[in-house]
C-alpha positions as CSV (number, residue, x, y, z in Angstrom):
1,X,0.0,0.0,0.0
2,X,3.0,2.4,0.9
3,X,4.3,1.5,-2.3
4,X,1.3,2.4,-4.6
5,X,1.3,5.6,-1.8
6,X,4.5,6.5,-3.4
7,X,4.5,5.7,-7.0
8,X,1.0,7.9,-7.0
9,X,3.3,11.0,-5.3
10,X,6.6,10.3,-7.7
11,X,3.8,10.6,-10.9
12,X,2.4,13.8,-9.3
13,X,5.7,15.5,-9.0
14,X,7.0,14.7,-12.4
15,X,3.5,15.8,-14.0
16,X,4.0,18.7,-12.1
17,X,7.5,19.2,-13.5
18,X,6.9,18.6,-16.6
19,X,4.0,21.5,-16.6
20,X,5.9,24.3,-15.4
21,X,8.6,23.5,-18.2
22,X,6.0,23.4,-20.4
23,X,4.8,27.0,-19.5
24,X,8.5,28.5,-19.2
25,X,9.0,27.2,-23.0
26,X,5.5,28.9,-23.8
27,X,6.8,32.0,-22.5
28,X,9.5,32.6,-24.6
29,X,8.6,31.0,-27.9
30,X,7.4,32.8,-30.4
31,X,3.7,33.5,-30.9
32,X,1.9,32.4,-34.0
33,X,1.5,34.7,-36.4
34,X,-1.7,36.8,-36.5
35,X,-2.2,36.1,-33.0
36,X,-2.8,39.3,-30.7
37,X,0.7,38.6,-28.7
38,X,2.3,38.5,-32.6
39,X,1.4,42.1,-33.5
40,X,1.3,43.7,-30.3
41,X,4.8,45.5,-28.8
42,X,6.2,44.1,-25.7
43,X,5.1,47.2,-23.1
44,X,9.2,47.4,-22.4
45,X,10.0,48.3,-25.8
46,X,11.6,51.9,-26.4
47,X,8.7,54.1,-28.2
48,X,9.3,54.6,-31.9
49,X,11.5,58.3,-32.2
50,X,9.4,61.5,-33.2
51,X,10.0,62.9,-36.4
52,X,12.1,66.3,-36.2
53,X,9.7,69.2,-35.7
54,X,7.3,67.1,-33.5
55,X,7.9,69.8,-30.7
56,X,6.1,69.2,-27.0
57,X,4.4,66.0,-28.2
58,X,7.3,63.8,-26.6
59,X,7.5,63.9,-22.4
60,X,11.5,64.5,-23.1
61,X,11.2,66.9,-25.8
62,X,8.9,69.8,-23.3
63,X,11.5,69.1,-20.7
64,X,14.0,69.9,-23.1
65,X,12.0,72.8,-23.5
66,X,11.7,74.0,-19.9
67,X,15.8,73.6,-19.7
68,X,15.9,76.0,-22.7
69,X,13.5,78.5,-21.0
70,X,10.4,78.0,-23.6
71,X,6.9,77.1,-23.3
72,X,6.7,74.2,-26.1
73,X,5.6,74.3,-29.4
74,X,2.6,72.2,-30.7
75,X,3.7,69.4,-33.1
76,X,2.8,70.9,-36.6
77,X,0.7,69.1,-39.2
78,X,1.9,66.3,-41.1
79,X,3.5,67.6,-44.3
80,X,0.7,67.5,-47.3
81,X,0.7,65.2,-49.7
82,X,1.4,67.6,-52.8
83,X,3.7,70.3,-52.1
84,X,1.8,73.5,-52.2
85,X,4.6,75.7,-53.6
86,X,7.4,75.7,-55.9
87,X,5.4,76.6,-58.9
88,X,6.7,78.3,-61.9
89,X,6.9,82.0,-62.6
90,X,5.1,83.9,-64.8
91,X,7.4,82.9,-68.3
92,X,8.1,79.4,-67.2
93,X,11.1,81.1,-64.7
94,X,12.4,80.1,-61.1
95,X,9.5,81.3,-58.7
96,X,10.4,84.3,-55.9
97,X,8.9,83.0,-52.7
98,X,8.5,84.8,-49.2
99,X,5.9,82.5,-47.8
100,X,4.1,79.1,-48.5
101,X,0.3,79.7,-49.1
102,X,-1.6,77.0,-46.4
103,X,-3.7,77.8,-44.1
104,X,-1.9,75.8,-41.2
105,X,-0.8,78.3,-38.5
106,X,3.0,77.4,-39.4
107,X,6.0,79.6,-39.8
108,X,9.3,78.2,-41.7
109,X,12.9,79.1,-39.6
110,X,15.9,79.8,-42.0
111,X,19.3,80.7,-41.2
112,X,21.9,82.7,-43.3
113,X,25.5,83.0,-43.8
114,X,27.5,80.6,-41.2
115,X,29.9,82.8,-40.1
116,X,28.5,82.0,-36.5
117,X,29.0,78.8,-35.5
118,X,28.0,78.1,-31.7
119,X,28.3,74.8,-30.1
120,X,24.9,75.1,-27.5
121,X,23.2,76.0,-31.3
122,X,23.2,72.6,-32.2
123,X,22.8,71.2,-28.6
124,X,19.4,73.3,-28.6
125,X,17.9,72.3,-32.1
126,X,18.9,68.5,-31.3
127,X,17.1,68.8,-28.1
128,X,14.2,70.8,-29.4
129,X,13.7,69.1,-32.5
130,X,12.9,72.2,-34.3
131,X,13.3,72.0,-38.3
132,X,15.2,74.9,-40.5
133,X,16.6,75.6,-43.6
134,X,20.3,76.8,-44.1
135,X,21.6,79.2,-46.9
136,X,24.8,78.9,-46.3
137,X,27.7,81.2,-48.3
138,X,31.1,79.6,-48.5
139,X,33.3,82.4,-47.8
140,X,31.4,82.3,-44.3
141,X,31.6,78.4,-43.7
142,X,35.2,77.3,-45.2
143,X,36.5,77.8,-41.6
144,X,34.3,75.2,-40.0
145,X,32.3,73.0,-42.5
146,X,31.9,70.1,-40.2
147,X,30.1,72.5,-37.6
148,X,26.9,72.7,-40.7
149,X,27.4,68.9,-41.1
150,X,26.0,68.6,-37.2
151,X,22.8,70.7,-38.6
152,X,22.9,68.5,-41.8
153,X,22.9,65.2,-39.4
154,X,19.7,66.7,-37.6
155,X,17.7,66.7,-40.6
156,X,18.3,70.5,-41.6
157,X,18.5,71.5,-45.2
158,X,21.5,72.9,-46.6
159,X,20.9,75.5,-49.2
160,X,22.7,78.4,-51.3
161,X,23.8,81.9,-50.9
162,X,26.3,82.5,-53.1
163,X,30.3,82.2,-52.8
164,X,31.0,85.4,-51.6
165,X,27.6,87.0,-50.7
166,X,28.0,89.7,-53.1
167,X,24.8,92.1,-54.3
168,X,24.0,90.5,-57.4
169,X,22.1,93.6,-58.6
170,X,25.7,95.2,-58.6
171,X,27.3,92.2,-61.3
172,X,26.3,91.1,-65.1
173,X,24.8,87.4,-65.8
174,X,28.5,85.5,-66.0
175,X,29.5,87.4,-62.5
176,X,25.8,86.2,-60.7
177,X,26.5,82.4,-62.5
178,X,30.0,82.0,-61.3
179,X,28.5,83.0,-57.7
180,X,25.6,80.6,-57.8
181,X,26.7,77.5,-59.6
182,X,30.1,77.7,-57.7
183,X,28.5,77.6,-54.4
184,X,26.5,74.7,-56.1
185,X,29.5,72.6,-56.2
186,X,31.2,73.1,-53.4
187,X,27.6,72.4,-51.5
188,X,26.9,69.2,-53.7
189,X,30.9,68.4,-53.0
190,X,31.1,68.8,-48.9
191,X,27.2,67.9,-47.8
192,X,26.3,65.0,-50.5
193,X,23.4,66.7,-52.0
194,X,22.8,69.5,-55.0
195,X,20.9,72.4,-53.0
196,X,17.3,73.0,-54.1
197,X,17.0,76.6,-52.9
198,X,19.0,79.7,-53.2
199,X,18.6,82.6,-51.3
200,X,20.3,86.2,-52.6
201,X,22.6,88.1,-50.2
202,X,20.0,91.5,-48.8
203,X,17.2,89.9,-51.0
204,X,18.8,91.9,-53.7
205,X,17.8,90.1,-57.2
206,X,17.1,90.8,-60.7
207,X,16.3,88.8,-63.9
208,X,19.9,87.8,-64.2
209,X,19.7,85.6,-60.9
210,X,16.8,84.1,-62.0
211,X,18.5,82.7,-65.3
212,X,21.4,81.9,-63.7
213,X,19.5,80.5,-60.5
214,X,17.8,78.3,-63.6
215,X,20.9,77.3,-65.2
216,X,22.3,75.8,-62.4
217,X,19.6,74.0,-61.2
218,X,18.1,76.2,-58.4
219,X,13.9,75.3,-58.2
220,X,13.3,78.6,-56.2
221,X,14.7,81.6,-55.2
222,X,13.5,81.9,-51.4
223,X,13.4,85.5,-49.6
224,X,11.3,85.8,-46.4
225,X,8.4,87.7,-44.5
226,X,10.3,88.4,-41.4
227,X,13.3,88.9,-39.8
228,X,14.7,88.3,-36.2
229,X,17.3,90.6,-34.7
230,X,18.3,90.1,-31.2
231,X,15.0,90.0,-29.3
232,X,12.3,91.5,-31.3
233,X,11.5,90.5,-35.0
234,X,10.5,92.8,-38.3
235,X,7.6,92.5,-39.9
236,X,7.1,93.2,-43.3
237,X,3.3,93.7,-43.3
238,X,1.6,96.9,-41.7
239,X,-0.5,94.5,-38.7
240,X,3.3,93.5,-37.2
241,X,2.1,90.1,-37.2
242,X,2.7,86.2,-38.0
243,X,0.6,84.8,-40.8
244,X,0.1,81.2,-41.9
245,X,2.6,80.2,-44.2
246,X,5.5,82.6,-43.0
247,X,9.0,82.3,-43.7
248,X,11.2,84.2,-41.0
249,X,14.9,85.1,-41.4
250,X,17.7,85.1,-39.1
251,X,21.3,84.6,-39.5
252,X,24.2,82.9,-38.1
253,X,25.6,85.8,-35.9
254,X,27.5,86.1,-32.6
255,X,27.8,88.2,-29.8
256,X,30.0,90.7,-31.6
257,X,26.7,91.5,-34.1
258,X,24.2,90.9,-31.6
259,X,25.5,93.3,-28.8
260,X,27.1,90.9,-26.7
261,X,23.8,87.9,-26.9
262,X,24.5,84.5,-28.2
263,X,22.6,83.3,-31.2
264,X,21.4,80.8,-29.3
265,X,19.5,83.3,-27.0
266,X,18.4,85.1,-29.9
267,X,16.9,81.8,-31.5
268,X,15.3,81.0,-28.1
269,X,13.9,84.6,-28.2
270,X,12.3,83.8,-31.5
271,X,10.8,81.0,-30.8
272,X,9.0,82.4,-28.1
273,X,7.4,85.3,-30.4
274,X,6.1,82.4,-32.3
275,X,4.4,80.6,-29.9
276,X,3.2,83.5,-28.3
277,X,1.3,84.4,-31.5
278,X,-0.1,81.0,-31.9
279,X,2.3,79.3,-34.5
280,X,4.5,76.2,-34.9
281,X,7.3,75.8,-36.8
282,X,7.4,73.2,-40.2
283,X,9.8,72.1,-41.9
284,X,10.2,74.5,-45.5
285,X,11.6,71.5,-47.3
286,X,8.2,69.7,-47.4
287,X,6.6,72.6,-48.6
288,X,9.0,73.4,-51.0
């Protein structure tokens, strides 16, 4: 009887063994496909990365705000499907743009020159993860051109403003070529990419640029609705305000231009003019 007693206890345990193995295995096999465990993320896994420009939508990205001193920015729309600008000019030419027509309440950042080039810049934007375009001139970058690939890595555009940001109005067609098309090449040659967009040093343009824009591959000349100086911005239109579509200059400047502030205080003074009007800032380059 003791016997049967036991050989009924020894069963029990190894059925009991054999169950919990069973379950371990379970745990970590794979689940069939199509099954709700199969298409489902494990709770533990890290959250997919925010596109740039998704500003205050990520729990890191408004504390990175708060460290910078700004109220966050709402995540702008997702870019549209068709580009709304970039159409041709009367003539078949290279358009003249100073804002994107939408009715989004989006502004587009652009920065000019390069002969600024301060490291807690490009700490801020990769924290911030706020989009803009560069128009960058190469007599104003040569010293640093890996400080513009850091931008570039971010996602920023790179983008044209001549060799030696002359006035074009002031030289003939070969003189505005040379000055566009060079800084074409070096562009294409140091950041990978042929730049889209040119802007003109002061805005200053005539028919000339345009061919010569054309003939070396520029899609659009790009000049701007505002302008940021150190803490207050200039408006273009008589109501001193932002409207939809905006593109706002500012440049690549240091302390010695901007009366002893940083560029990144000036950019951080900018972005607070747009959220206090109600904006958000997009990226040109999807617009464009």
């Amino acid at each position: 009887m003791n016997r049967r007693i036991r050989r009924a206890a020894l069963a029990c345990l190894l059925l009991a063994a054999a169950t919990a193995t069973g379950c371990a295995t379970a745990s970590t096999a794979e689940p069939p496909a199509g099954s709700p465990s199969a298409t489902t993320p494990h709770s533990s896994a890290s959250p997919a990365q925010p596109p740039r420009g998704d500003a205050g939508a990520q729990a890191g990205t408004a504390a990175a705000y708060r460290k910078w001193g700004i109220e966050p920015l709402a995540a702008p729309p997702a870019p549209p499907a068709t580009k709304p600008a970039g159409r041709a000019a009367a003539g078949g030419g290279v358009p003249v743009i100073s804002d994107i027509p939408t009715k989004e309440k989006i502004v587009f950042l652009t920065f000019d020159d390069g002969a600024e080039k301060d490291p807690e810049f490009v700490t801020m934007m990769r924290e911030l993860k706020i989009p803009f375009t560069m128009f960058l001139t190469d007599s104003a970058i040569r010293t640093d051109y890996g400080y513009f690939e850091q931008l570039q890595r971010l996602g920023d555009g790179v983008h044209n403003h001549t060799l030696t940001h002359p006035n074009l109005r002031t030289l003939g067609a070969a003189a505005q070529k040379r000055e566009i098309c060079g800084q074409q090449e070096k562009l294409r040659n140091r950041y990978g990419t042929m730049p889209r967009l040119f802007r003109p040093p002061y805005g200053n343009w005539d028919e000339n640029t345009r061919a010569a824009a054309a003939s070396c591959g520029i899609e659009a000349i790009v000049l701007w609705r505002e302008s940021m100086q150190i803490t207050n911005m200039q408006y273009q239109r008589a109501d001193r305000k932002l409207h939809p579509g905006d593109i706002i200059l500012a440049h690549f400047r240091g302390p010695s231009e901007l009366k002893g502030a940083t560029m990144t205080e000036m950019t951080a003074n900018l972005l607070r003019h747009i959220r206090k009007q109600g904006f958000t800032v997009a990226r040109l380059e999807d617009y464009l």
